[in-house]
N, C-alpha and C positions, 0 to 999 in steps of 0.2 A: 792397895794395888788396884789400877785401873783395869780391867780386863775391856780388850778390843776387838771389831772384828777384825783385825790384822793377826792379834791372837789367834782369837778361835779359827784362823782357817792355812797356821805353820801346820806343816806338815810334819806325821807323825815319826818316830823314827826308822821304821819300819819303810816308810815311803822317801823319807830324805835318802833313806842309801839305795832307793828303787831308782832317783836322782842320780847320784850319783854313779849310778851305775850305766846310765842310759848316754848314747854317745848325744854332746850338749851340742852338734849342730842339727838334731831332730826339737831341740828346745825355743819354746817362744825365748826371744831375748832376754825378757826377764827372769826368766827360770833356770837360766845357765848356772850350774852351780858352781862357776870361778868367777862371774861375777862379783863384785864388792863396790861397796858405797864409798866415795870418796872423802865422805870425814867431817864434807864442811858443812855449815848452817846448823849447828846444834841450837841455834837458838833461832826465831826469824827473821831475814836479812832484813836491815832495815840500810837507805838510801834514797836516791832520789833521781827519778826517768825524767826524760826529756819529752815525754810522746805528750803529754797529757794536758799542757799549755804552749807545747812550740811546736807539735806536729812536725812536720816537715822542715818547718822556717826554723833547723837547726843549724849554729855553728861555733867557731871556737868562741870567740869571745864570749859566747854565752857562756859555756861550759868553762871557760875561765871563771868565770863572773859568778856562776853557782858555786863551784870547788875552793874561791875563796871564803863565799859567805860561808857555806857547812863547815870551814875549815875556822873559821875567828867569830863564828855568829852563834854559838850556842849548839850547832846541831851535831856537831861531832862530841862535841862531849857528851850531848845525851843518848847518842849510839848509832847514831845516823854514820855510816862508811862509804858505801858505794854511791858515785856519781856513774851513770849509765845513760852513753846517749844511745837512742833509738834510733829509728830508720831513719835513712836518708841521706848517712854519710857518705856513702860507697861510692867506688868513681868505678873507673872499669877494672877487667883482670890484665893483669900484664901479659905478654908473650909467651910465659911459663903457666899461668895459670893462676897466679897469685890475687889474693883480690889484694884495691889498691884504694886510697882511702878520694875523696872530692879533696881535691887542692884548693880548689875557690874557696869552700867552705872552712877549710881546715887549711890553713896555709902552712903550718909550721911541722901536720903531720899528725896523724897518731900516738907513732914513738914518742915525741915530744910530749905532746897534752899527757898521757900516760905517764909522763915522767911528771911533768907539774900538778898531778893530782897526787899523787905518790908522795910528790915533796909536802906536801900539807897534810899529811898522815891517814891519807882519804885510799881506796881502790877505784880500780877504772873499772867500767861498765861497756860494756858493747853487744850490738843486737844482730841477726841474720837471720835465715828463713831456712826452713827443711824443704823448699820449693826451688825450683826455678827461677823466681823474683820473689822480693820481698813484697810487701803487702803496698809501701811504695814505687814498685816500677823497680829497684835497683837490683845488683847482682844476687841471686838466692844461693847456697850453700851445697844446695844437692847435685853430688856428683863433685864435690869439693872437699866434701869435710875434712880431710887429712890436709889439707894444704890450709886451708880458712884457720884451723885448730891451731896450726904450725904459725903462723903469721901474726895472730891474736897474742900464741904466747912471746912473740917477738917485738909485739908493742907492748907486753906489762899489764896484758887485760887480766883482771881478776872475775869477770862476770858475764853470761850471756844471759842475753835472751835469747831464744830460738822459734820463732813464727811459725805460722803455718800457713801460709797463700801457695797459690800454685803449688798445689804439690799433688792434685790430678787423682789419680789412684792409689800414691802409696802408702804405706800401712803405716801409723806412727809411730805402735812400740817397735818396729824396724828400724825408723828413722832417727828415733830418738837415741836408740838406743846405741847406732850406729855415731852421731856427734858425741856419745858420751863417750866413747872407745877414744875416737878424737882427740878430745880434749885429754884423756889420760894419757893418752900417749905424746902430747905436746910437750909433756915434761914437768907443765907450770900446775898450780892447782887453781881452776876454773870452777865458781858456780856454775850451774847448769839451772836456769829460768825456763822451764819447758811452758812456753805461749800456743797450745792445741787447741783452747776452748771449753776443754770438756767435751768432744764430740766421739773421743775413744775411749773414754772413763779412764785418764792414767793412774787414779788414782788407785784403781784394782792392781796396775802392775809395772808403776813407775818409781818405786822409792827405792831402787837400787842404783838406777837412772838417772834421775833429776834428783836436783833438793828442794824444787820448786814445782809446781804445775795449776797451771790454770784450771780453773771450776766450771770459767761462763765466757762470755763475750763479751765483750769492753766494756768497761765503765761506762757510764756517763755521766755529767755534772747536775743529776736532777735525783728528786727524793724517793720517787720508784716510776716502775714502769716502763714496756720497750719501746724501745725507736731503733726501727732497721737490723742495726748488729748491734747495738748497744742497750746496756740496761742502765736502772737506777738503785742507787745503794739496795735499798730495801728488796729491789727483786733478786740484787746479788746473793742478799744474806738469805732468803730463805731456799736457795741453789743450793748454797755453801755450807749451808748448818748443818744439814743431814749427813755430810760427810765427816766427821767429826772424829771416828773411829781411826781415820786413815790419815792422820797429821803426827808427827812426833820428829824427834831431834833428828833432823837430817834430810827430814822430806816434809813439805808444808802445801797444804791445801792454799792457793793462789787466788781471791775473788779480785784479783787484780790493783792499779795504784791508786792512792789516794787521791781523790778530787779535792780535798781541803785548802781552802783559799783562794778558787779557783771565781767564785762569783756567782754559781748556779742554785745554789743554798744558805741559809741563814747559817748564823755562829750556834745556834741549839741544833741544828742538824747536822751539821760540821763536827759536832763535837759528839752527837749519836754516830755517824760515819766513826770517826777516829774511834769511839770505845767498842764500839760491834766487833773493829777489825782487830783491837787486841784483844778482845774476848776470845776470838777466834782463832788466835794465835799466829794470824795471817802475816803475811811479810810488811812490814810498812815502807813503802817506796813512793814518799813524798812528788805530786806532780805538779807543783805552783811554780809560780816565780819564784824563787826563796831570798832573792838579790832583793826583792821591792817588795815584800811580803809585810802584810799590817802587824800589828803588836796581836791582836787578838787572832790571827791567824797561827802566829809563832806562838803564845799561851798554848794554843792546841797541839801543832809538833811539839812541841819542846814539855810536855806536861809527864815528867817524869816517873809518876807515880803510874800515869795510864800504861806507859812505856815498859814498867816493870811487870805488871801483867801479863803482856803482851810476851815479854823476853824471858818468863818465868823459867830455869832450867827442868820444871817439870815434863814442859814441853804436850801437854796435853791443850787439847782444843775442847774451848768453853761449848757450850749450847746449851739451847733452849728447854727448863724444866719444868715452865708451867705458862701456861696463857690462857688467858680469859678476855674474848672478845679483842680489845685493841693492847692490851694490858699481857704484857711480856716479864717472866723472871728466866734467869741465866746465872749457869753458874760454871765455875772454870777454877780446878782444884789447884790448887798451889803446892809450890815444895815443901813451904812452911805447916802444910798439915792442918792451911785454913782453907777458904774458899775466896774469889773474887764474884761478885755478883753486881748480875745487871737490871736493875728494873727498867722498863723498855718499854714507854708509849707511842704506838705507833697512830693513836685517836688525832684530832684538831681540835680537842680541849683537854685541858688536865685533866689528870688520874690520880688517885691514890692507890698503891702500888706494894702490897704485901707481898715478902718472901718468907714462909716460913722454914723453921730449920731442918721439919723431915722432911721436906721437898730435899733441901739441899744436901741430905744423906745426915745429918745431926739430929742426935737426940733434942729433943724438946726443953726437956730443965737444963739443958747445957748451955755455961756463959761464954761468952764469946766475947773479944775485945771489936768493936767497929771503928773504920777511917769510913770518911768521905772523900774520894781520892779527884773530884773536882773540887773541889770547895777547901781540901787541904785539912782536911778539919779528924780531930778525934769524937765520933759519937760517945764513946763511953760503953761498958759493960752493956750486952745485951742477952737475951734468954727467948727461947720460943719465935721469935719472929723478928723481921724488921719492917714498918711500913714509911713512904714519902709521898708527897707527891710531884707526881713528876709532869715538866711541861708538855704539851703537846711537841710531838715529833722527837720527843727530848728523853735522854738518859738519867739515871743517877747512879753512880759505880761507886760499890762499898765496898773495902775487904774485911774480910771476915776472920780471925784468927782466934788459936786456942789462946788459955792463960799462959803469956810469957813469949807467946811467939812475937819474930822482929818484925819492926815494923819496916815498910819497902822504903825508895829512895824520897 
């Protein structure tokens, strides 16, 4: 049993019926005790945003043209579902209030694309703002949500994201909390993508709320370090690591989409990006081209074994259990009653890279069967430790299992 701080801070019984007893409009929104989690993402969403190679310069054919490839290219089989465009769709609100989608960009419509994603056994995905405007200029949500919620489930969306620009003074776990009402009363069942930043910690008091929420502030396509509003992997992940306690089946710590493929990084740090984020149990929401996307890019999505890590039904978030200098070990407990682990150099020249097994919570003379879940490979029996070396900037992901446990996909 993993004990968390989500655990140690349920309240006691004694206090839940002081809960219950208190009239739930003196209650922060998250505290309401009729409140309930909507069900979805027991595992992390995995799909694919439009923000992250097309920005703005979104429109249908695109999202045609991805929802085929996910849909005959390999990536729906390995678990990839939602296609999710981002900003920039939006035309204006109608007469009534409605928002209304860009025609120029979308000619055929929402409902339609909705329906042709649908048809290829994919979900739709679509974004808005807890502001005034979205973070592009377009229409924002707030002072809408019941109509937005209404309309969304009218075109066949399965997925938001929900932004935060313009939105001036107001409180987020209000606002979030308030499109989550929304969306449940649209009838349809909606992920909820809460895109805050990390600037209201929702992680203390959003997982009745969202199934998702953001850690940090955007990605960006480089190995670490900030620019502006955005970071790089490496600065995401040591944001995101500490929060670890506060991810499990239904709510997920968000260090935002994948840059993989995208240009700004080598195929060895591409492929450290891609294993961090399943170590971390994080959502994978692939942000390349995927329609023109190289072989060794697709190696990377498509690497099944990383994939199952990532989607373990344990639902626990890996981290950080030993470091030394540039030299990183990680571990992320399995269903199977083994472990995944990450040896992790973040140096500009190799490492050799020991995990041992009481780090990892294992007795020392305990055998353990090992994979190399890049390389595809069976290590063999192992006992007391595992050492590699690993390339600069570069991962090596082993799992680790008792005698007899299955081995993943």
């Amino acid at each position: 049993m993993v004990l968390t701080l989500a655990a140690l801070a349920m309240p006691s019984a004694a206090s839940a019926q002081e809960m219950l007893d208190t009239d739930p409009n003196t209650l922060p929104a998250s505290q309401d005790p009729r409140r309930t989690t909507n069900g979805l993402a027991q595992t992390p969403p995995m799909g694919w945003n439009s923000w992250n190679k097309f920005a703005c310069k979104v429109d249908e054919a695109t999202i045609r043209a991805t929802a085929d490839t996910m849909a005959t290219g390999g990536m729906k089989d390995a678990g990839y579902q939602y296609v999710v465009i981002d900003d920039c769709w939006h035309g204006a609100r109608d007469a009534n209030g409605f928002i209304t989608e860009d025609r120029a960009r979308f000619p055929s419509g929402l409902k339609a694309l909705g329906d042709y994603i649908h048809a290829r056994g994919l979900k739709f995905g679509i974004y808005s703002d807890a502001g005034s405007r979205t973070c592009g200029g377009r229409p924002g949500s707030q002072g809408h949500e019941y109509q937005d919620a209404l309309q969304y489930a009218r075109w066949g969306v399965d997925y938001l994201k929900y932004d935060w620009c313009s939105t001036g003074t107001r409180n987020a776990e209000e606002a979030y909390a308030l499109m989550a009402d929304a969306l449940k009363a649209s009838g349809r069942p909606i992920l909820f993508s809460m895109c805050e930043w990390g600037n209201a910690k929702p992680w203390l008091w959003a997982s009745k709320i969202g199934n998702m929420w953001r850690t940090t502030g955007d990605i960006t396509d480089k190995w670490s370090g900030k620019y502006n509003y955005s970071l790089g992997i490496v600065t995401i992940v040591d944001r995101n690591e500490p929060l670890w306690p506060y991810a499990g089946p239904g709510h997920w710590n968000d260090p935002d989409m994948l840059e993989v493929g995208n240009g700004g990084m080598t195929a060895t740090e591409y492929r450290s990006h891609f294993s961090l984020w399943a170590m971390m149990a994080a959502p994978l929401i692939a942000g390349n081209d995927i329609a023109t996307m190289t072989p060794e890019t697709r190696d990377i999505l498509l690497n099944r074994e990383v994939i199952a890590v990532d989607q373990d039904p344990l639902g626990v978030q890996g981290h950080r259990v030993a470091k030394s200098g540039d030299s990183e070990v990680w571990s992320k407990p399995m269903a199977d009653g083994g472990r995944a682990v990450l040896l992790f150099n973040r140096g500009e020249a190799p490492a050799a890279i020991t995990a041992d097994w009481t780090t990892l919570g294992y007795p020392a003379a305990l055998a353990l069967a090992a994979r190399d879940v890049w390389d595809h490979r069976d290590i063999g029996m192992l006992s007391a430790r595992v050492t590699r070396i690993v390339p600069a900037h570069g991962v090596v992901m082993i799992r680790l299992r008792p005698k007899g446990g299955a081995k993943g996909s």
